[in-house]
N, C-alpha and C positions, 0 to 999 in steps of 0.2 A: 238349585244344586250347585251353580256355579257364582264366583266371586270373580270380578273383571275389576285389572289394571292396566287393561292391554294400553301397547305405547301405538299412539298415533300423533302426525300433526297437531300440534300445541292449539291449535286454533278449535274454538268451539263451532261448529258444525249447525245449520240450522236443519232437525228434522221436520223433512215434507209429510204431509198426509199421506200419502198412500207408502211410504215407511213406516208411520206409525202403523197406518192400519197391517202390512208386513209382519212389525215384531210383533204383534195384537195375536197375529194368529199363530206364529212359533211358539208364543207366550201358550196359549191356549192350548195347542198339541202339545208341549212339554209337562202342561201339568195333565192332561188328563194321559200320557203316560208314562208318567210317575207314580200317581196314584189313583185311586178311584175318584170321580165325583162325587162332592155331597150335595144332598138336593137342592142347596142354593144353586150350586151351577149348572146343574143339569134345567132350572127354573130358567137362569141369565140365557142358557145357548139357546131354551125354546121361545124365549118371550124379545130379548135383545133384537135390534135394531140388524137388521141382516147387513151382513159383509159385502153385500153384492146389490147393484143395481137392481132393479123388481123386473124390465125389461132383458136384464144378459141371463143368458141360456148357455152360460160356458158352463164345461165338465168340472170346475171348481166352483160356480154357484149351485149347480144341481147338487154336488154333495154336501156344500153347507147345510141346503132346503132340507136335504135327508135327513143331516144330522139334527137339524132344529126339530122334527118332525119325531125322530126315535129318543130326544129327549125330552121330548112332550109327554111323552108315554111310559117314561122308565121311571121305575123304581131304585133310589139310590143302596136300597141293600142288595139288587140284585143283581145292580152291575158290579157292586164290593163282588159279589160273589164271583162273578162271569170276570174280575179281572184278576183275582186269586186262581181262580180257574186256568187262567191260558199265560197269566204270566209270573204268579209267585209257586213254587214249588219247594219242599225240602231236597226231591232232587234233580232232575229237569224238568224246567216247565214248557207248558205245551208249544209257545212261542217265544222264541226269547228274542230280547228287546237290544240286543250290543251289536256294535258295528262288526268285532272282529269278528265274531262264529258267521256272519255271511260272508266275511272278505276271506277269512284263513279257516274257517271249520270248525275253530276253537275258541272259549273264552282268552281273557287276558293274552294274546298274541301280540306277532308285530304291531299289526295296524293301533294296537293299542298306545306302546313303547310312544310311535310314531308319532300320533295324536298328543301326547303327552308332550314331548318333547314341543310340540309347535307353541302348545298351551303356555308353555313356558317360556317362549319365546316373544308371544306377543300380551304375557302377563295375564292370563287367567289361569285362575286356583280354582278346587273342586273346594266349596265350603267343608268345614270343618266337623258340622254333625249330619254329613251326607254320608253314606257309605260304598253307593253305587260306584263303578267303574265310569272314567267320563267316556267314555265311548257308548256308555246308555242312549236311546235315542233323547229323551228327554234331557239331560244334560246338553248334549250338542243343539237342541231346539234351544236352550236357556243360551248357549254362547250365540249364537247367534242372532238373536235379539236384541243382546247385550254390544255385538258388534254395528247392530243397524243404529239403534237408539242411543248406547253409549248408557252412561250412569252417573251419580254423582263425581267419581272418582276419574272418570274415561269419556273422553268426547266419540261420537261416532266412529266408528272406521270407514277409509274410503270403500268405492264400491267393487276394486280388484282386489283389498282385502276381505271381503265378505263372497267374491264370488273365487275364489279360490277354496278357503275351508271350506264353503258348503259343496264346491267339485270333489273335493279330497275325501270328504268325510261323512255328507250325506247323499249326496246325488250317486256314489261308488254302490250304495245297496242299499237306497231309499225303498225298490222295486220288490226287490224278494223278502222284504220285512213285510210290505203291505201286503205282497199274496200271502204270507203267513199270517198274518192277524186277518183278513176276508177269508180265509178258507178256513181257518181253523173250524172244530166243532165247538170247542166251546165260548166260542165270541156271536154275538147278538148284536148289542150298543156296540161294539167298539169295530166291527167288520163297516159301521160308518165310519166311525175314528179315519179307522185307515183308508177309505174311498177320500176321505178330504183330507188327510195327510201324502196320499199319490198323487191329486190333481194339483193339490200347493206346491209340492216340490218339483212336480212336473211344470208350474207355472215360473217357479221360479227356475230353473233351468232355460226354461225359451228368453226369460227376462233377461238373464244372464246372457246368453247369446246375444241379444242383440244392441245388448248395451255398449 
């Protein structure tokens, strides 16, 4: 969804492993909420190489395990169905996926304006045949991927640019997005989604702290 020019440090940055494995899994929450999976991916999250140690029992490996475990078992028409269900609608859907309506109540608000504004500041553009609002979650999962790893175009960002937007933008109502996609009725597969989109953001918050 997103195009990065952002300016940083002229100098190339060497990404560590446990950054890649970082954007690996913003990468991975961004697209599966953007769109449904097809059943190649939902095959890659059940069969792939787990993100986690076989030994660590932290509350972001136990939800990976879930999520590999409930894409074992899913049908990719019927998460198409379950994520039309809870998050496309002709006129509200049953959870909606933008920063502003949990920061201000409403779509396209300030917090939008805001976001924007910075976007512009540190040179990323929403691509061209996108049409989502960047305050999408999955947009902002794509910018900051793009912030840890950088691109052809953009070297990395340092690590107080990348823990500032994700304070401002996602850690602000990462919280009441994921009780609303777990609680919702009609989420199945993605009430995991979001148990390992809480413990991630929840992980990178501590990370951030203590960095």
């Amino acid at each position: 969804m997103i195009d990065a020019t952002h300016n940083d440090d002229p100098d190339t940055r060497e990404v560590l492993s446990e950054d890649q494995a970082r954007a690996d899994v913003y990468s991975l929450l961004g697209s599966l909420f953007y769109q449904p999976p097809a059943n190649a991916l939902l095959e890659g999250i059940a069969t792939g190489g787990s993100i986690c140690n076989d030994e660590q029992n932290s509350e972001f490996c136990r939800a990976w395990r879930a999520l590999q475990q409930a894409a074992a078992t899913a049908d990719a028409e019927a998460v198409k169905e379950e994520f039309d269900a809870a998050f496309i609608s002709t006129g509200r859907a049953a959870v909606m996926l933008y920063g502003s309506y949990y920061l201000a109540g409403f779509l396209n608000e300030k917090p939008l304006a805001q976001l924007r504004d910075e976007l512009a500041q540190i040179g990323v553009a929403r691509r061209g045949d996108r049409h989502e609002p960047e305050d999408h979650i999955s947009a902002l999962c794509d910018v900051m991927r793009l912030l840890i790893v950088g691109d052809c175009d953009a070297p990395p960002a340092n690590l107080e640019t990348q823990r500032d937007f994700f304070r401002r933008y996602i850690a602000s109502w990462h919280a009441p997005l994921c009780d609303a996609v777990d609680h919702a009725a009609e989420t199945r597969f993605y009430k995991h989604v979001a148990r390992l989109a809480r413990a991630f953001f929840d992980l990178e918050n501590e990370s951030f702290e203590l960095a």
